[in-house]
PATISE-663922 format. One line per 5 residues: for each residue x, y, z of C-alpha. Coordinates in Angstrom, 3 decimals. Layout:
N
X,Y,Z ~ ...
//
This chain:
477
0.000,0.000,0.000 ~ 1.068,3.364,-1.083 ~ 1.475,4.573,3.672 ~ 3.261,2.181,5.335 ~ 5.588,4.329,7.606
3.798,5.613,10.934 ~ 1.793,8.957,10.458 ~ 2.767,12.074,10.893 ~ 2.693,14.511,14.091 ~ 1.069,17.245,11.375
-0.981,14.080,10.140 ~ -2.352,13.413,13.609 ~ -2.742,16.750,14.931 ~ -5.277,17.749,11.872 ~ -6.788,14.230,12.159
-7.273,15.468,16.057 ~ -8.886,18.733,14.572 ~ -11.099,17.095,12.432 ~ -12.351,14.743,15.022 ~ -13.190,17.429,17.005
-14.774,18.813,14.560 ~ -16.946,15.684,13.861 ~ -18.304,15.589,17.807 ~ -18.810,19.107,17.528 ~ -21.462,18.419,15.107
-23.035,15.586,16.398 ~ -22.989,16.162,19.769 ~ -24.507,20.003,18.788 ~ -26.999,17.902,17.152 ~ -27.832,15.663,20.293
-28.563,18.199,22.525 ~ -29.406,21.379,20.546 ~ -30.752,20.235,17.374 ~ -32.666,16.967,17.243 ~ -36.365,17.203,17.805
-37.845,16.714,21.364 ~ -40.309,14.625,19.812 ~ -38.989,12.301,16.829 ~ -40.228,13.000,13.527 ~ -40.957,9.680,13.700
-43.104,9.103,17.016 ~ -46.381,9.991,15.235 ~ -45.905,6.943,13.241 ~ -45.698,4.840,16.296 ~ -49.791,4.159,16.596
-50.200,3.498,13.300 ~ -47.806,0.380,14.300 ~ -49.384,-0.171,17.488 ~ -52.723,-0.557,15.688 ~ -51.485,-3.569,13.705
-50.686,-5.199,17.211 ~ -53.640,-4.690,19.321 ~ -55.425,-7.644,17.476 ~ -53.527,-10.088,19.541 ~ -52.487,-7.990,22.807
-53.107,-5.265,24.723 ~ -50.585,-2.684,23.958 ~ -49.660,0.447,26.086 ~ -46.873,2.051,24.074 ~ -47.960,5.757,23.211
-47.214,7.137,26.359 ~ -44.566,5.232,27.892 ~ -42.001,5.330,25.388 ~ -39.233,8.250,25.028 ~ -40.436,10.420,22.600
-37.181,11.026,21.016 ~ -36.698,7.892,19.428 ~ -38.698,4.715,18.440 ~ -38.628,2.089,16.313 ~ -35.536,-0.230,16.316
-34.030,2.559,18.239 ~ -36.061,2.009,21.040 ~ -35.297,-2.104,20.823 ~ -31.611,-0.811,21.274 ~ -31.694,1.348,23.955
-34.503,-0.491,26.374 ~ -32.615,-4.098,25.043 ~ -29.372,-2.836,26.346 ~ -30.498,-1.331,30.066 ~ -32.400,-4.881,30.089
-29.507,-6.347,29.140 ~ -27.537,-4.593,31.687 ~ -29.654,-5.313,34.925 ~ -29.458,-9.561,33.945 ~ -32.307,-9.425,32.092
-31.000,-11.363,28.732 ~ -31.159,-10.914,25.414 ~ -34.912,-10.085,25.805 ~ -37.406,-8.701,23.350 ~ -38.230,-4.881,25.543
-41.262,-4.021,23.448 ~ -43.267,-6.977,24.865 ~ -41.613,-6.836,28.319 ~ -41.849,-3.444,28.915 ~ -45.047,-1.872,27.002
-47.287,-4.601,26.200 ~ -47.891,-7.973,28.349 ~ -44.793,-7.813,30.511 ~ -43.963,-11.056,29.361 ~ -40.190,-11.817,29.600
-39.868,-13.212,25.725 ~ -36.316,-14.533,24.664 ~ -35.419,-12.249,21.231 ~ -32.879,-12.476,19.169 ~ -34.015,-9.336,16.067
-30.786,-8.105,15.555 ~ -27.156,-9.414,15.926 ~ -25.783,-7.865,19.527 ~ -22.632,-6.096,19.192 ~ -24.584,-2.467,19.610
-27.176,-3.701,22.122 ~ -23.888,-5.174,24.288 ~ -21.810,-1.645,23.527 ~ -24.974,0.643,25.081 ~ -25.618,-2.058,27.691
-21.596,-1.207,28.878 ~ -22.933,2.194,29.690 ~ -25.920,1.278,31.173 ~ -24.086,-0.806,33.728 ~ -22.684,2.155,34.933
-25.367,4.379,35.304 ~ -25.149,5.946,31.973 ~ -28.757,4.148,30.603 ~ -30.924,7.189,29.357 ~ -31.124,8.164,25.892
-28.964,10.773,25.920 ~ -26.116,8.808,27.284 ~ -26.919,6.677,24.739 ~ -26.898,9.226,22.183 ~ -23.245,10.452,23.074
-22.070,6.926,23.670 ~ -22.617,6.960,19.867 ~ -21.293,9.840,19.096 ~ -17.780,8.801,20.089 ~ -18.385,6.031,18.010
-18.485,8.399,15.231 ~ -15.767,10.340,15.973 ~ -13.971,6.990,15.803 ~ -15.341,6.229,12.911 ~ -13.916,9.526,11.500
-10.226,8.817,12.473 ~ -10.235,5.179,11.414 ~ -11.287,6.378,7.591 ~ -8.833,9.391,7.454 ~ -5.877,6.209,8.216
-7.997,4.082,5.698 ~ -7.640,7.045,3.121 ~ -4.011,7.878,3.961 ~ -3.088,3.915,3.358 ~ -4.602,3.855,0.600
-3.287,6.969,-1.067 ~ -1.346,10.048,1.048 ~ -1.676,11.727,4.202 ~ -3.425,14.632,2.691 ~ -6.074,11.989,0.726
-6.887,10.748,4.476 ~ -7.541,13.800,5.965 ~ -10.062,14.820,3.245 ~ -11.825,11.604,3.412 ~ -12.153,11.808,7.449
-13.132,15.504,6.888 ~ -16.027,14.327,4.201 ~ -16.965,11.695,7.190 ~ -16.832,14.156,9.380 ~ -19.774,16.684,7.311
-21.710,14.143,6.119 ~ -25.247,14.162,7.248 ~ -26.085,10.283,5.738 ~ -22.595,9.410,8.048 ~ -23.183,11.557,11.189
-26.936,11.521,11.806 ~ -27.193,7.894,12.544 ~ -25.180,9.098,15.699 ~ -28.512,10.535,16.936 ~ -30.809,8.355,16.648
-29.494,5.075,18.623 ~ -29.450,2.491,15.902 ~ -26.920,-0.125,14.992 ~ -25.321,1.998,11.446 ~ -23.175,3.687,14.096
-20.976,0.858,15.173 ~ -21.295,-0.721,11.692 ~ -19.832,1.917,9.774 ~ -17.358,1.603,12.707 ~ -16.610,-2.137,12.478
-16.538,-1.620,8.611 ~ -14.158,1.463,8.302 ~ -11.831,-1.067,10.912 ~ -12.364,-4.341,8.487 ~ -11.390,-2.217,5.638
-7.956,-0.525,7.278 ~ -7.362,-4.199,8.143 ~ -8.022,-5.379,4.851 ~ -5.560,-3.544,3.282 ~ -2.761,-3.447,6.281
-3.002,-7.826,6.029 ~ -2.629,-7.256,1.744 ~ 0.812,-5.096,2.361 ~ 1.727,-7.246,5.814 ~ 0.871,-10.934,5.531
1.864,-11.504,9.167 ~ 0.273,-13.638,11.596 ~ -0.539,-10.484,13.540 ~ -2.160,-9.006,10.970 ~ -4.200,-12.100,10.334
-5.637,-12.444,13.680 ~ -6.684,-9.179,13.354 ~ -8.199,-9.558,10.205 ~ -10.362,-12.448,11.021 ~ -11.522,-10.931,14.340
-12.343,-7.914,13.042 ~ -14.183,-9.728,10.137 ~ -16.463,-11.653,12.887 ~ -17.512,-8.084,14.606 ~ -18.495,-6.591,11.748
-20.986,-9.394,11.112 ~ -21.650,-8.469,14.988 ~ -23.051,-5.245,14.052 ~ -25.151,-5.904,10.891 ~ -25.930,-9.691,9.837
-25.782,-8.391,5.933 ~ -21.519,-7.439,6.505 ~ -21.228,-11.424,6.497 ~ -21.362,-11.008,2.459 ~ -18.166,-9.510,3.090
-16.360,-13.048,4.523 ~ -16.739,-15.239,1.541 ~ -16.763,-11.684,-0.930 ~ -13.414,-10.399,-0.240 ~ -11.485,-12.814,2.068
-10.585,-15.654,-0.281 ~ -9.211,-13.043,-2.636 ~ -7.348,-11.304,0.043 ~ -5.859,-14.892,1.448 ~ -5.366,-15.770,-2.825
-3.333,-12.143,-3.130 ~ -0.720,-12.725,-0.370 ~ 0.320,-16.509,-0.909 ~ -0.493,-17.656,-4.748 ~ -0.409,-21.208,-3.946
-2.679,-23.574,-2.916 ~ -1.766,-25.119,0.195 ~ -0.688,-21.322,2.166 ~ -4.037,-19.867,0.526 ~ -6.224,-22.588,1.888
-4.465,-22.354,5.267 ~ -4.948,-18.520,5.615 ~ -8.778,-19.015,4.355 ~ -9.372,-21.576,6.910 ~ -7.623,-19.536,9.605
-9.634,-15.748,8.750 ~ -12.569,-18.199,8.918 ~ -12.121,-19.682,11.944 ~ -11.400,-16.267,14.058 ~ -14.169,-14.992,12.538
-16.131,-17.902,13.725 ~ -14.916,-17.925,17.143 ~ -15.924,-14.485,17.497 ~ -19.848,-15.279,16.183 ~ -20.029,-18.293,17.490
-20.943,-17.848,21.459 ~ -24.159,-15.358,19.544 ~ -24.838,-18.273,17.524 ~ -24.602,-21.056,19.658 ~ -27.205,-19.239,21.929
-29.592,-18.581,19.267 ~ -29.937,-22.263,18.738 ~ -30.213,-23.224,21.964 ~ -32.446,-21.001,22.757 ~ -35.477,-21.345,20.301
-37.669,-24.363,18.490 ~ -36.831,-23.027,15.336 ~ -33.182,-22.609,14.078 ~ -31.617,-19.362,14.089 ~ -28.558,-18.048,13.684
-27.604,-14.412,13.646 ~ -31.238,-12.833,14.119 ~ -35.340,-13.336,13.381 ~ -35.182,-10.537,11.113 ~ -35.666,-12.242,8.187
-39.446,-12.966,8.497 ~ -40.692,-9.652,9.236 ~ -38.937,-8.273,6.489 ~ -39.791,-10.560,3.571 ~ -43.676,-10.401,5.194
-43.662,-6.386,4.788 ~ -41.539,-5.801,1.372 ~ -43.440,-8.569,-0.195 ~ -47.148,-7.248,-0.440 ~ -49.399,-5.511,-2.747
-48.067,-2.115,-1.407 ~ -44.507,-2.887,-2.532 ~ -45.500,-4.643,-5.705 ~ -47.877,-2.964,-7.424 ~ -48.372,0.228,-5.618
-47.074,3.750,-4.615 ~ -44.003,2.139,-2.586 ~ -42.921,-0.284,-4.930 ~ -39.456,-1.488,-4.001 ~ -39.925,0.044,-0.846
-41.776,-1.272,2.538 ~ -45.393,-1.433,4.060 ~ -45.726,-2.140,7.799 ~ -49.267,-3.501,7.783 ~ -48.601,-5.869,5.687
-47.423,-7.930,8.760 ~ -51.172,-8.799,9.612 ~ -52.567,-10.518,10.662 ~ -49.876,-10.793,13.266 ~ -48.482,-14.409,14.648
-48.429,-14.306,18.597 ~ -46.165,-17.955,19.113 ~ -44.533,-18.210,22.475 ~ -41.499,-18.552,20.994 ~ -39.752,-15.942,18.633
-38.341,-18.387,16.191 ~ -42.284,-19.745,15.301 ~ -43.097,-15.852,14.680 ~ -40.161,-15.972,12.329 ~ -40.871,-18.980,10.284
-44.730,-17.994,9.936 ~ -43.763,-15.057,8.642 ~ -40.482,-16.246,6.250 ~ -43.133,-18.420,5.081 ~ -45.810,-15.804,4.005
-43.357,-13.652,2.628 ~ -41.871,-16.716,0.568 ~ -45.644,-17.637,-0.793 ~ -46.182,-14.256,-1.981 ~ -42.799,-14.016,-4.053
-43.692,-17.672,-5.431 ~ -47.440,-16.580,-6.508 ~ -45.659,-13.105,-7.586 ~ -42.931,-13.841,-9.879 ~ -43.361,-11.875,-12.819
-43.319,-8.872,-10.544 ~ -40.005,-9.646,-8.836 ~ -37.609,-7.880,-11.838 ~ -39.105,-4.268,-11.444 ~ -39.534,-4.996,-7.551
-35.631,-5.894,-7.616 ~ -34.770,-2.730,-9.736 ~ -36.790,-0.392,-7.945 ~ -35.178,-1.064,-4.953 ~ -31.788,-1.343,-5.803
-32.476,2.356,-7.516 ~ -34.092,3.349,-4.391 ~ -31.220,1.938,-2.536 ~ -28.539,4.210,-4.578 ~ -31.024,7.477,-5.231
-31.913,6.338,-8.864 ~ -36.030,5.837,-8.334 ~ -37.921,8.471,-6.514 ~ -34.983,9.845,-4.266 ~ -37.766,12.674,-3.162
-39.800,10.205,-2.029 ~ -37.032,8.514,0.083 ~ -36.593,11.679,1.759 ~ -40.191,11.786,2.991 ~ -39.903,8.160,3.838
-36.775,8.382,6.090 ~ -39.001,10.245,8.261 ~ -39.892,6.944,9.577 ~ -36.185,6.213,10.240 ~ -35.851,9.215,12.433
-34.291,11.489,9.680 ~ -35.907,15.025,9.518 ~ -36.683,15.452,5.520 ~ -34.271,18.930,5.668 ~ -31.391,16.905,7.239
-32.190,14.295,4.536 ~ -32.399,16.736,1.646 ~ -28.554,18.213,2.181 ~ -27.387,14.598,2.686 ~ -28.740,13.530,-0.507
-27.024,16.183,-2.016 ~ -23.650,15.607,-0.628 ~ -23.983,11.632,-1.650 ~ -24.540,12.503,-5.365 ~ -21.426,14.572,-5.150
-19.649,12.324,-3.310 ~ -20.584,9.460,-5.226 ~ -19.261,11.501,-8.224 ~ -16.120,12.131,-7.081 ~ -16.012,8.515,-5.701
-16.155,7.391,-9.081 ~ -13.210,9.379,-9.838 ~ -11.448,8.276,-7.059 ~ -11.986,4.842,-7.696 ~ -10.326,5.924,-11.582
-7.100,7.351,-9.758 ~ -6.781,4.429,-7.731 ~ -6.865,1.710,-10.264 ~ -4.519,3.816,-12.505 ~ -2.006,3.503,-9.947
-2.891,-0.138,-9.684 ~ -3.909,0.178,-5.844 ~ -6.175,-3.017,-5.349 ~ -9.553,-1.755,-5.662 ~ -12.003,-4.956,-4.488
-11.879,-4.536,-0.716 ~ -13.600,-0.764,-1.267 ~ -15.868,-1.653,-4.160 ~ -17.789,-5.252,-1.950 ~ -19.274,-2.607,0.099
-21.309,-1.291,-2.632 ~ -21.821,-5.311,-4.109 ~ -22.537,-5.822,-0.709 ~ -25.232,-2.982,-0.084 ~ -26.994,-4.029,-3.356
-27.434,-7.150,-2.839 ~ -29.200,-6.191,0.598 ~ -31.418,-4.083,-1.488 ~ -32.314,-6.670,-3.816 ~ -33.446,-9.111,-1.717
-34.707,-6.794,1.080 ~ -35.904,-3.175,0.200 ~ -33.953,0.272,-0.353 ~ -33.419,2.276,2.522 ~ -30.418,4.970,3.322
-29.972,3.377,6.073 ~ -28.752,0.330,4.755 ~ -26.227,2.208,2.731 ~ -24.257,2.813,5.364 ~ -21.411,0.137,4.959
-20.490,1.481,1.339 ~ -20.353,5.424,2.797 ~ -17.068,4.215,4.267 ~ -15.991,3.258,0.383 ~ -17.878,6.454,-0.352
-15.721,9.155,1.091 ~ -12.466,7.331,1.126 ~ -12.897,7.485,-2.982 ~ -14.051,10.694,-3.041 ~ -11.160,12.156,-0.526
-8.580,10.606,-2.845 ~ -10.563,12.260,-5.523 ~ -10.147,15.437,-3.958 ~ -6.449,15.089,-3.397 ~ -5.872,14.100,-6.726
-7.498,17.282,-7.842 ~ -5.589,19.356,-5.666 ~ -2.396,17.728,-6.861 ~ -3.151,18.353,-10.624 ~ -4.022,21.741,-9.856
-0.802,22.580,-7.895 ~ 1.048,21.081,-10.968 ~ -0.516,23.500,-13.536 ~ 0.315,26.315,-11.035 ~ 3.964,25.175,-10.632
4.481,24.874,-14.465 ~ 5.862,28.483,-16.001 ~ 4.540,30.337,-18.538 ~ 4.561,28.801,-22.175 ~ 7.597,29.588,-24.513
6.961,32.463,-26.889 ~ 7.140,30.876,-30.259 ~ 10.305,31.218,-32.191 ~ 12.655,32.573,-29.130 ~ 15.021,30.463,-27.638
13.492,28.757,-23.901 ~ 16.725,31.156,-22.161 ~ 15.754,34.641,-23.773 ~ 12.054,33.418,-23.300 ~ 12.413,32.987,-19.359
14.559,36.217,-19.504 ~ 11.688,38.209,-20.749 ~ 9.088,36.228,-18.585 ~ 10.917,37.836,-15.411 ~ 11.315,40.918,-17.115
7.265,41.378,-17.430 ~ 5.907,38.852,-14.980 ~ 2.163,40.143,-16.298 ~ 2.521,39.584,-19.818 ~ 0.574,37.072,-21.438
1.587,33.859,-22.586 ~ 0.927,32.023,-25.661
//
């Protein structure tokens, strides 16, 4: 890789700077900024209503008001989590039957990073807010070294400066959900990535395959990654057979160990198997309905579709009901599933009605102004991503590790729905490309400046440059 000597003091003092400047904004955000109520909360009953078929439910009310949704599953799942409780599903335990229901709905690095705080007294939201936010800022310093590896010192502290600004990076800060520590865990598997390609040591290995099994941690979708990326990376640094298949195995197995306790628990816990969470069901029963076939959110997601709702007494029986409705529909549905597929991959990359998105990540927590100026700082990143990506493969700098993220975001899309929130492992890729876009820019630019005037035509270069200093402000030819 282009940096392999140990940064700079003038590299980490601006890195410092721009981290500040990163927690500046979010933090601002937090406490001065986000609404008291989230944007949201109103869409809260309309959810409710689906459930109050099968139980009682007592959730307006209750709640915070400042966040809801999966948010919510976070933060209450994590002081839960923190007082012995388990791995517990919070909506049903807290605000609707009290019943103490084993859950496993997301994979539970995040949940066990809040819960750390909670332990210590540190359990509201807003603790939970900042805890993020220093995620962030982490997240910020681990892509300016990514960018600086991967091109200069100056390319690195552009890119951490874009990460930094960026509304689709920073706002997930705010709102308590898992993007934070998986934009984390994938800005850390890529600087990995790349440091094992240049240093094939056993070190470096280790770290590659553990880091490789918490980024699954964060976001079940990142396991594309694993079989993506990793046997090229193990192919690239021993070209024979019997070394690749030994480093393979061996990134494989960390990365196992590390998944495997979450795992293990998840099938010893329910009648059904699972593995890294019962999200599955619940999304193919709501992204495969009428709504998101035929009608105004095609490509996108309808909750109601979930009803009628399945009320097993085990999680796992939920999941499978559901998995299997979603399954029938795509099987009596199949003509549909090509523009279904393409409507949300071009939701997922702001191709098919990116105005609409907006609106609709309202339900994510994402005020539509704060969603407006990040959609248009991802078309220009994404534009000068694509030129970064150019400058990079002209000077032959492996490209692959960067580029899965956006393979690996699409194929989430495909099979799930769009969503900006589930473009958050490629905005790593994102602003790397475009701060090594930027630098290459500046570098072209200060090598036009550099460059003298052009020789007048017929006079020798000597008697040209003579006259050049003699009338700096005369034109050249």
């Amino acid at each position: 890789m282009p940096a392999s000597s140990r940064p700079t003091r003038w590299f980490l003092t601006v890195l410092a700077l721009i981290c500040f400047l990163g927690a500046t904004i979010r933090v601002s955000y937090v406490v001065f900024f986000k609404p008291a109520v989230s944007p949201c909360a109103a869409t809260q009953l309309e959810r409710n209503s689906v459930f109050e078929s099968v139980r009682t439910t007592y959730f307006i009310g209750r709640a915070p008001e400042n966040i809801c949704g999966d948010a919510l599953v976070y933060h209450d799942g994590a002081n839960l989590l923190a007082k012995g409780e388990g791995f517990i599903s919070p909506i049903r335990f807290i605000y609707t039957d009290g019943v103490r229901f084993n859950s496993a709905d997301h994979p539970p690095l995040y949940m066990l990073y809040l819960a750390g705080f909670s332990v210590v007294g540190l359990d509201g939201v807003l603790a939970h807010q900042l805890a993020s936010c220093f995620l962030g800022v982490v997240s910020i310093a681990i892509i300016g070294l990514l960018g600086r590896r991967l091109a200069n010192e100056r390319a690195g502290l552009i890119a951490a400066f874009l990460a930094s600004i960026y509304v689709y990076i920073w706002i997930n800060d705010a709102l308590v959900m898992s993007e934070t520590i998986a934009i984390t865990a994938t800005a850390a598997l890529l600087l990995l990535t790349y440091r094992y390609v240049s240093d094939s040591s056993r070190r470096n290995l280790v770290f590659l395959g553990l880091i490789a099994g918490v980024t699954v941690m964060t976001r079940a979708e990142l396991l594309l990654f694993i079989p993506l990326v990793m046997p090229f990376v193990a192919w690239r640094v021993s070209h024979a057979w019997r070394p690749f298949l030994l480093r393979l195995l061996a990134i494989g197995a960390l990365a196992g160990a590390v998944m495997a306790p979450w795992v293990i628990r998840n099938l010893t816990t329910f009648e059904k198997p699972v593995t890294l969470s019962t999200g599955v069901g619940i999304t193919l029963t709501y992204t495969n309905c009428d709504a998101t076939y035929y009608g105004d959110l095609l490509g996108y997601w309808n909750f109601p579709c979930i009803a009628p709702v399945p009320n097993e007494a085990d999680q796992s029986l939920d999941e499978a009901l559901l998995r299997k409705r979603g399954i029938d529909y795509i099987t009596s549905h199949k003509s549909r599933i090509p523009a279904v597929v393409m409507a949300r991959v071009g939701r997922q990359w702001g191709l098919y009605r990116p105005m609409q998105h907006v609106e609709k990540d309202v339900y994510d927590d994402r005020p539509a102004a704060l969603s407006r100026i990040g959609l248009a700082q991802y078309y220009a990143f994404m534009a000068l991503a694509t030129g970064g990506a150019v400058v990079l493969y002209r000077r032959k700098v492996w490209l692959w590790p960067l580029l899965s993220m956006f393979v690996v975001v699409t194929i989430t899309a495909a099979t799930s729905y769009g969503t900006t929130r589930f473009r958050t492992p490629a905005e790593v890729s994102i602003v790397v490309l475009a701060g090594i876009a930027i630098d290459a820019i500046v570098n072209r630019w200060r090598r036009r400046t550099a460059v003298g005037p052009a020789p007048e035509p017929g006079i020798p270069p000597a008697q040209n440059s003579e006259m050049a200093s003699a009338n700096p402000s005369s034109p050249s030819l």
